[in-house]
C-alpha positions in Angstrom: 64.2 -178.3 163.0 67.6 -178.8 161.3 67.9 -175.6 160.2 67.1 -174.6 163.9 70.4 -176.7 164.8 72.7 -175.4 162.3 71.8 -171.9 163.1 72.5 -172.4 167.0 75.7 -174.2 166.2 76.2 -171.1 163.7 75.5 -169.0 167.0 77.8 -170.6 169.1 80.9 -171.0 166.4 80.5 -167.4 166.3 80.2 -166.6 170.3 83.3 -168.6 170.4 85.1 -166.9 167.8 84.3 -163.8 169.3 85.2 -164.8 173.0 88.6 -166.5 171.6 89.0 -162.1 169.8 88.6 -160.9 173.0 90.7 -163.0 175.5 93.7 -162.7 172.5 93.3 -159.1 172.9 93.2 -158.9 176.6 96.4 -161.2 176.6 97.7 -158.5 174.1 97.1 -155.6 176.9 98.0 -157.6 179.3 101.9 -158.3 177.6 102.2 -154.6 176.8 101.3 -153.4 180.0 103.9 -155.9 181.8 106.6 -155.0 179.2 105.9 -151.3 179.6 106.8 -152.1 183.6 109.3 -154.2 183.0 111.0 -150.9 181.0 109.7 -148.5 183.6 111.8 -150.4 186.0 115.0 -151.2 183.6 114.8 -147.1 183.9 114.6 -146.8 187.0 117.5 -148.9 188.2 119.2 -146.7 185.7 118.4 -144.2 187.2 119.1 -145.3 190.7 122.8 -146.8 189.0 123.8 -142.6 187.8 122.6 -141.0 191.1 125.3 -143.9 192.7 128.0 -143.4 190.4 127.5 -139.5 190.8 127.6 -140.2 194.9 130.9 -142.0 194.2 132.5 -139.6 191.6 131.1 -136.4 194.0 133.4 -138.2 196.8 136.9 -138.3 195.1 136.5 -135.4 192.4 137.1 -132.0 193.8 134.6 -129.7 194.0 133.9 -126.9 191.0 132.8 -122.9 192.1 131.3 -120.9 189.4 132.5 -117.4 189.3 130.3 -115.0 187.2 132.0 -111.5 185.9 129.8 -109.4 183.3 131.1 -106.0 182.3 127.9 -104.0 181.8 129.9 -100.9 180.5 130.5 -102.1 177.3 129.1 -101.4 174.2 127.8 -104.8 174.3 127.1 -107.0 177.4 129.9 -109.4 177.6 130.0 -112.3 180.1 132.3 -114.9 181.7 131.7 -117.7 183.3 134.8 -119.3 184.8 135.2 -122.4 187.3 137.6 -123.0 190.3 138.4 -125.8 192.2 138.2 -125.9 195.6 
C-alpha cells in the first residue's frame, strides 16, 4: 500500500514537472512572438518616418530628369546617363 502511495506521489511530481516544462515553454513562444511584433512595428514606423521625410524633402528639393544618350556606332557600346534639374 505504501509503495502504491509513493508511486502516485512519483506520478504526480512528475505530471507537475512536466506541466510546469510546458507552460515555461509556451511563456517562451509567447515572449518571442510579442517581441518579434513589437520589431515588426518599430519597422514599420520606420518605415512610415522615410516615406514622410521623403514627402517633405520631395517638396522643397527640385526635381531630377534623367537624360539617356548611347552611341551604338562605336566600337564598343558606350553610355551616359546624365541628370537635370528642372
Amino acid at each position: 500500500m505504501l509503495c502504491c502511495a509513493v508511486l502516485c506521489y512519483a506520478m504526480l511530481c512528475y505530471a507537475m514537472l512536466l506541466l510546469a516544462c510546458l507552460l515555461a515553454c509556451l511563456l517562451a513562444c509567447l515572449l518571442a512572438c510579442l517581441l518579434l511584433l513589437l520589431l515588426l512595428l518599430l519597422l514599420l514606423l520606420l518605415l512610415l518616418l522615410l516615406v514622410l521625410l521623403l514627402l517633405l524633402l520631395s517638396r522643397y528639393l527640385p526635381s531630377l530628369f534623367l537624360i539617356h544618350f548611347s552611341e551604338p556606332t562605336r566600337l564598343r557600346r558606350t553610355a551616359y546617363a546624365v541628370f537635370c534639374f528642372k
